[in-house]
N, C-alpha and C positions, 0 to 999 in steps of 0.2 A: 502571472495570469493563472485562475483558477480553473481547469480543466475536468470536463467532466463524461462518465459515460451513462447511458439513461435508455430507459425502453417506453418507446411512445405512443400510441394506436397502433401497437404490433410491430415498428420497426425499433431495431437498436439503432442509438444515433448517436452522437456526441455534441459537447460544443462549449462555450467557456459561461463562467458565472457570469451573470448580470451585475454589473456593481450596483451596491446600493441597494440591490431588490434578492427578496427567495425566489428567483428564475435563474433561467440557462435562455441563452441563444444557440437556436436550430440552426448550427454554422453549413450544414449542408445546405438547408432550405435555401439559404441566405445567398450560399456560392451558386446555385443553380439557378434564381433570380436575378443573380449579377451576371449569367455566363458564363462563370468561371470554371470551363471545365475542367481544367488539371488538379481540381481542387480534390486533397485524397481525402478518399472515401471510409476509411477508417484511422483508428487511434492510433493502431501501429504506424500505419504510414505515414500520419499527420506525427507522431513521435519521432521516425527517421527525420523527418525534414529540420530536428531542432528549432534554433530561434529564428527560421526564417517562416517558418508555420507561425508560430508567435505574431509575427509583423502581418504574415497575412489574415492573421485572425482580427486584429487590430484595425486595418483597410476594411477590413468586411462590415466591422460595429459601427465603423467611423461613418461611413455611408449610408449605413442604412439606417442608422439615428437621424440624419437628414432628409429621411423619404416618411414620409405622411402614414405611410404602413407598416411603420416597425414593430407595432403591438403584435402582428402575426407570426412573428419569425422568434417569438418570446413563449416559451411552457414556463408555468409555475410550477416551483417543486411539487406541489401538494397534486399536480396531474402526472408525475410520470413516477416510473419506477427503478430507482437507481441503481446500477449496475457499476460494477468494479471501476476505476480509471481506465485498468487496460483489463477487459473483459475475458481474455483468453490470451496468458505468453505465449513466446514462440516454443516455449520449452518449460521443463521443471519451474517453478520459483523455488529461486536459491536463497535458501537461508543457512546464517549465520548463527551459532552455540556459543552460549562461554563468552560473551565478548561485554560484559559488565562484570568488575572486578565482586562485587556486594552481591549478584544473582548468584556467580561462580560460588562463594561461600554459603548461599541457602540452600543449593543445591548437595551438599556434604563434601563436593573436592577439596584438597587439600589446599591447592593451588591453583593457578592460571592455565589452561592448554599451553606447551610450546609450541605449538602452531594451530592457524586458523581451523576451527570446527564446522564443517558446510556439512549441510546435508539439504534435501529439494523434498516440496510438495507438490504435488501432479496437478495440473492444471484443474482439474474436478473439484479442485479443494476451494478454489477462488471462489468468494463470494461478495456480494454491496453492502455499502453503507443500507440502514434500513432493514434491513434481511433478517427475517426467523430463522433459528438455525436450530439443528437437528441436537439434541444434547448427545443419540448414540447409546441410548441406554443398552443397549444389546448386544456391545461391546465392549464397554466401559464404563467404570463409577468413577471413576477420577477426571473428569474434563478439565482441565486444565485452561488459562489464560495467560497471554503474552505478550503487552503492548510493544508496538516497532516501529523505527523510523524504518522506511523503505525507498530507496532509489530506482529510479526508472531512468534503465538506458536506453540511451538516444540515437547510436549509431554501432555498428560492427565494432569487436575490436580485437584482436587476440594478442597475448603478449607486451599488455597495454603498461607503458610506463609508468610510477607512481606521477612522475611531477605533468604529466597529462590527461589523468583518471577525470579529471571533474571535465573535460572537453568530452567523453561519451557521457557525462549525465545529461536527461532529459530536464526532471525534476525530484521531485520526493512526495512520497503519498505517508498515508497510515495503513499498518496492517497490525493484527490480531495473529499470532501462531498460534492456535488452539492445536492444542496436546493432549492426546488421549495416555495420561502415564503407567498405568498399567501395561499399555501394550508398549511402549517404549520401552519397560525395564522386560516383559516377558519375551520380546523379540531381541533385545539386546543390539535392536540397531533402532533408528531414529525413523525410519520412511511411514513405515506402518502404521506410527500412533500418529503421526505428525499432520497426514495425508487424508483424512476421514473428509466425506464430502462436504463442501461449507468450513473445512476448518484454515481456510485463510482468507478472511472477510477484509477487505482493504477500501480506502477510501477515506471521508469521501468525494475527495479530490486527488490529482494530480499540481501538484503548487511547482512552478516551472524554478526554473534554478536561479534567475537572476530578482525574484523574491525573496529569494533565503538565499544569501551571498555566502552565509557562516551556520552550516548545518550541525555544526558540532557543538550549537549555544540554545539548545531549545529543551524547554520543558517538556517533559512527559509523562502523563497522567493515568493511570489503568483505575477508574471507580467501577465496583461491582455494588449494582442496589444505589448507588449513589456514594458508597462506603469508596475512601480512596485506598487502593490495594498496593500500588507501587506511583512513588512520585520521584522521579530519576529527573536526569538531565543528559542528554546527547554526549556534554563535554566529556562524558566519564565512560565512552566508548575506548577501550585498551586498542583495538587496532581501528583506525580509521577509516575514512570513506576510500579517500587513495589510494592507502594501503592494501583495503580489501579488494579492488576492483585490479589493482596490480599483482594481487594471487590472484587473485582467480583465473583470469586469464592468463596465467600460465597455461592452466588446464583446459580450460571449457573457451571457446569463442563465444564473445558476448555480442548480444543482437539485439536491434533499436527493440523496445517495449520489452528486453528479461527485468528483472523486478529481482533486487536483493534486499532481503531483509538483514537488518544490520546487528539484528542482535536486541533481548530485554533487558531492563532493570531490574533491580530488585523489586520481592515482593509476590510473586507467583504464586498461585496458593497451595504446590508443594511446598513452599517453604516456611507456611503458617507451621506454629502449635496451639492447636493440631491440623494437620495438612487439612484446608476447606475447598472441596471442589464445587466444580459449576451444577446447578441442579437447574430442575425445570422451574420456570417461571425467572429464570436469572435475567437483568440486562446490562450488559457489560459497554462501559462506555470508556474510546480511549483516545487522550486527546492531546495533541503535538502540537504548539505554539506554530502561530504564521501558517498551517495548514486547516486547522479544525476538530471535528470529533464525529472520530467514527462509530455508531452504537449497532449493536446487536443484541436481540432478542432469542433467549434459548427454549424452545421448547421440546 
């Protein structure tokens, strides 16, 4: 199921693609017209519930495709304005370094990390499918891009065992780490440049987990201008989804709707010659098999 979040005549709202059509169903609309009051009110909660949200999303379309008024409870894309899958974590979005063997060498290391590289952007960074976004001239001449698969968790976990990790995923979106580099080499830590407001555009869906059975087989595509910048594939991810989601929790307790990016491909445009960074009028489009394509516009 394609899951989505969207700003409508001033409210934020959610609710899953329409197949077959560029619409969303108003899955609130829809539950308030059936009754259904337990029905949660937002993403994060409808994300705690896992695939039992799923099935009630399902009862919801099912009926109401048989009621003579379903055209109401239907927005076309082209009327609302899309927001993040999960509009605001519960905390930092954790991302992932270093975890594409061919990024690791554009980037000048020698070698692989021996251990996972995390570091988090502040929820401020989050931004939608669709979205102008700020180039930062005022801070930086090197804006940087960085297509990702991204996991959305589903339920608490701390101390989560690898061969249990995929039972806290929700699903998987697309996100963008836009990198200010400059200030990543001038701070000499990763939060600063990583973090600029707008610079984690994700979307622009949420695609549930039992769509994508085998997330470690999907293309992924970063065109700037149309030009393809990095064409990777998931498989060639050095630590896994598992993997990652069982470090991490060692450390940090994870909560339905955190959001881990998994890491880029090669291709980044510090790693051109000569390094080519994002300038005004850029649109960066990045696109992951079985979910979509998320674009953004820099100005």
């Amino acid at each position: 199921m394609k899951l989505l979040s969207f700003r409508y005549e001033g409210r934020t709202l959610f609710g899953t693609k329409v197949k077959r059509e560029e619409a969303v169903w108003d899955v609130l609309a829809m539950a308030e017209a059936q009754d259904q009051n337990d029905f949660p009110k937002t993403m994060i909660e409808a994300v705690s519930l896992g695939m039992d949200f799923v099935e009630m999303v399902r009862k919801l379309v099912e009926k109401t495709e048989a009621e003579d008024n379903a055209e109401q409870f239907k927005h076309a894309f082209t009327e609302v304005e899309w927001l993040a899958p999960i509009p605001r974590t519960p905390k930092n979005v954790i991302c992932v370094g270093k975890n594409y063997a061919e990024h690791v060498t554009e980037m000048g290391d020698e070698a692989p990390p021996e251990k996972v590289v995390v570091f988090t952007k502040a929820p401020t960074a989050i931004a939608g499918d669709e979205q102008t976004l700020s180039i930062h001239s005022d801070v930086t001449d090197s804006l940087d891009y960085e297509g990702e698969l991204a996991v959305v968790i589903g339920k608490n976990g701390k101390n989560i065992p690898k061969q249990l990790a995929y039972d806290y995923v929700f699903g998987y979106t697309i996100a963008n780490d836009i990198t200010a580099r400059n200030v990543q080499t001038d701070h000499k830590q990763f939060f600063l440049g990583k973090t600029l407001d707008g610079s984690c555009p994700m979307g622009p869906y949420v695609v549930t987990k039992d769509e994508i059975p085998n997330p470690h087989n999907l293309s992924i595509v970063t065109k700037v201008n149309d030009e393809v910048r990095q064409n990777g594939n998931t498989s060639s991810m050095m630590l896994k989804i598992d993997e990652l989601i069982a470090e991490i929790s060692k450390y940090v307790t994870l909560e339905a709707g955190d959001v881990i990016l998994t890491g880029t491909p090669a291709g980044v445009g510090k790693g051109m010659t000569p390094p080519t960074f994002l300038k005004k009028g850029d649109t960066v489009k990045v696109s992951i098999e079985g979910i979509g394509t998320l674009v953004n516009r820099f100005e």
